[in-house]
C-alpha positions as CSV (number, residue, x, y, z in Angstrom):
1,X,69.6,150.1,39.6
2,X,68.0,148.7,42.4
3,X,69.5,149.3,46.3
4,X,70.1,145.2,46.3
5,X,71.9,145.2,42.8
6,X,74.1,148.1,44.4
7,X,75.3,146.4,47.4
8,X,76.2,143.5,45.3
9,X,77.9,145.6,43.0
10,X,80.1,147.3,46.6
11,X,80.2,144.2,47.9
12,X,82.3,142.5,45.2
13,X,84.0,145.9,44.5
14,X,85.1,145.1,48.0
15,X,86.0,142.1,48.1
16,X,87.9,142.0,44.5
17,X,89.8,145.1,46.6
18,X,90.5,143.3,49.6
19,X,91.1,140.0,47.7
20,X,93.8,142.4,45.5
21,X,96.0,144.0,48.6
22,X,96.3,140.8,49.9
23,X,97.7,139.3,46.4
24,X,99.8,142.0,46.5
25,X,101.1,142.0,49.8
26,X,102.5,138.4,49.1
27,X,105.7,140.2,47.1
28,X,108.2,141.7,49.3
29,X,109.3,144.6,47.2
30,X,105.1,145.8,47.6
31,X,105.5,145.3,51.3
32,X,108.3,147.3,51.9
33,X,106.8,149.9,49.0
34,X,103.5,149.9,51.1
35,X,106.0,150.4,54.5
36,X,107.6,153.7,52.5
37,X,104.1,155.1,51.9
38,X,102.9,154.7,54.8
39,X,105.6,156.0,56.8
40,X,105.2,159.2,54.0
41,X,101.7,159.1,54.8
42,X,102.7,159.3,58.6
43,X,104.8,162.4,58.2
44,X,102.4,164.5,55.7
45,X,99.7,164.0,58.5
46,X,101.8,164.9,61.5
47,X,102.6,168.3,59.0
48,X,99.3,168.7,58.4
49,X,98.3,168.2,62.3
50,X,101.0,171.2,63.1
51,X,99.0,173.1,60.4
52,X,95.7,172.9,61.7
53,X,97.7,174.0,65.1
54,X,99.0,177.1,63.4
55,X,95.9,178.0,61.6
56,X,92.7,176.1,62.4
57,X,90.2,178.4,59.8
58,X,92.3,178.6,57.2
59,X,93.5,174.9,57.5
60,X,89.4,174.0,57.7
61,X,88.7,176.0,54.9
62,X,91.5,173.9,52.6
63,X,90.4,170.9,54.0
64,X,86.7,171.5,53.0
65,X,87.8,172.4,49.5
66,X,89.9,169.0,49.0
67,X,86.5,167.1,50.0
68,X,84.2,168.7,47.9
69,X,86.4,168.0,45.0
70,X,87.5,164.6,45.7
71,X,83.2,164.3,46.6
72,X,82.9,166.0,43.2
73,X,85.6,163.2,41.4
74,X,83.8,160.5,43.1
75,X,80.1,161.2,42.2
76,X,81.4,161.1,38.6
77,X,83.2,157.7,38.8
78,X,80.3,156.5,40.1
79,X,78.0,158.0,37.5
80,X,80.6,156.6,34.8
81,X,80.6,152.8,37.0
82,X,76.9,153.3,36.6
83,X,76.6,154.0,32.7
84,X,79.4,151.4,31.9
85,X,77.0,149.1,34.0
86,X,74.2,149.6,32.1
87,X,75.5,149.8,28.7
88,X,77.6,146.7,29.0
89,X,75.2,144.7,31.8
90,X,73.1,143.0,29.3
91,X,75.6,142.3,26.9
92,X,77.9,140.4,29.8
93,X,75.1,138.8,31.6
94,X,74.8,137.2,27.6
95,X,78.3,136.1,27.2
96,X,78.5,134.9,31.0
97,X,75.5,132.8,30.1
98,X,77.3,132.0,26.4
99,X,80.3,130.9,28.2
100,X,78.4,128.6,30.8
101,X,76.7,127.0,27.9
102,X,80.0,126.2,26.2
103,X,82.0,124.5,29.1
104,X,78.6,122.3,29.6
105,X,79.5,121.5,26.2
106,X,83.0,120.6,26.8
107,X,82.7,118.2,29.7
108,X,79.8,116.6,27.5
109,X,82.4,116.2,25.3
110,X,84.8,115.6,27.6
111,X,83.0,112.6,29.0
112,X,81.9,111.0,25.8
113,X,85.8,111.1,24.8
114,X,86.7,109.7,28.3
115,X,84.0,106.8,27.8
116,X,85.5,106.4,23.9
117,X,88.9,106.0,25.2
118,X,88.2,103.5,27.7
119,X,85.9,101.1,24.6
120,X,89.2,101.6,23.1
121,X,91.4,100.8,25.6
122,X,89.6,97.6,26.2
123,X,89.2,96.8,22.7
124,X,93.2,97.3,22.4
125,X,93.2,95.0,25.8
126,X,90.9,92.7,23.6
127,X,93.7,92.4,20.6
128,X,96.3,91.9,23.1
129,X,95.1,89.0,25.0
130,X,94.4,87.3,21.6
131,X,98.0,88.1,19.8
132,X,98.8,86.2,23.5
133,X,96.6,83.5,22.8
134,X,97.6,82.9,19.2
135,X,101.2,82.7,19.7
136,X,100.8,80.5,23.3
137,X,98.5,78.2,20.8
138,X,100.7,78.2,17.8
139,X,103.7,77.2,19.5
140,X,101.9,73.3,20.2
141,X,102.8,70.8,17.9
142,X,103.5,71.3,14.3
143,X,103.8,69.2,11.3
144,X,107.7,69.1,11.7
145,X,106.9,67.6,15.0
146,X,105.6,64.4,13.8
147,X,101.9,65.3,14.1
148,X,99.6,64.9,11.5
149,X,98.0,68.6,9.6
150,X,94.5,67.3,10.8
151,X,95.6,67.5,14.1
152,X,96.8,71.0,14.0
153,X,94.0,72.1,11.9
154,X,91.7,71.3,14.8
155,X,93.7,72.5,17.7
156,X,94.1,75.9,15.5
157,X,90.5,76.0,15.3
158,X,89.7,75.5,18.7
159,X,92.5,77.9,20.3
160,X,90.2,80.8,17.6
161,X,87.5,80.0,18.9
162,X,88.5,80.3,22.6
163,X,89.7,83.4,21.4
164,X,86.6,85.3,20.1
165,X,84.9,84.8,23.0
166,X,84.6,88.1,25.4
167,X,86.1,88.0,28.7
């Protein structure tokens, strides 16, 4: 791995850290957890501060020890980080790109259903306005009324035609 590909790598490590503690410090039961251990944490220092009073070598020597493991523990996370990278790298940077591909397919999608939705809309606006027109136009005169079928033929006709024009 390159030196730039590692410090991206820390760098989000980080900041998915950071980003985590402070998720968790929204619940109260975590706070006051995280108050307990510190003030745990407090206490096992001051201990080990009256320690390294007593018995500087000896306390050096234990310290040392405790390093070089946890140094030890942490070279082989890394080395397993590392080897997990580069096994699964390629294989994620695929479905990363699979997954981009796929939403640009669904707002495509999205926004062709959107724009058929709205044709329909209007075409249902359409049928509306007309089933309006026809019963506002069928309500004239009819041939109860005294008016002759001729005439109501042609005012039928020309209410339809009104009708089928687009607005």
């Amino acid at each position: 791995m390159t030196q730039e590909t590692n410090s991206k790598l820390t760098a989000g490590l980080l900041t998915g850290v950071a980003i985590g503690i402070g998720i968790a410090l929204l619940d109260k039961n975590t706070r006051s957890m995280m108050m307990d251990k510190t003030k745990t944490t407090t206490g096992t220092m001051s201990r080990f501060a009256s320690e390294v009073k007593e018995n500087p070598r000896e306390s050096k020597d234990q310290l040392m020890d405790r390093i070089q493991e946890a140094g030890n523990i942490m070279k082989e996370a890394i080395n397993d980080l590392q080897s997990l990278y580069k096994n699964t790298g390629g294989e994620l940077a695929d479905k990363i790109k699979d997954v981009q591909e796929d939403s640009k397919d669904v707002v495509s999608t999205t926004k062709e259903v959107t724009q058929d939705l709205q044709d329909v809309g209007e075409k249902v606006k359409e049928a509306k306005e007309e089933l309006v027109n026809n019963e506002n136009g069928s309500g004239g005169t009819s041939p109860s009324n005294g008016a002759t079928s001729g005439s109501s033929t042609s005012s039928s006709t020309s209410n339809q035609s009104s009708v089928n024009k687009p607005m």
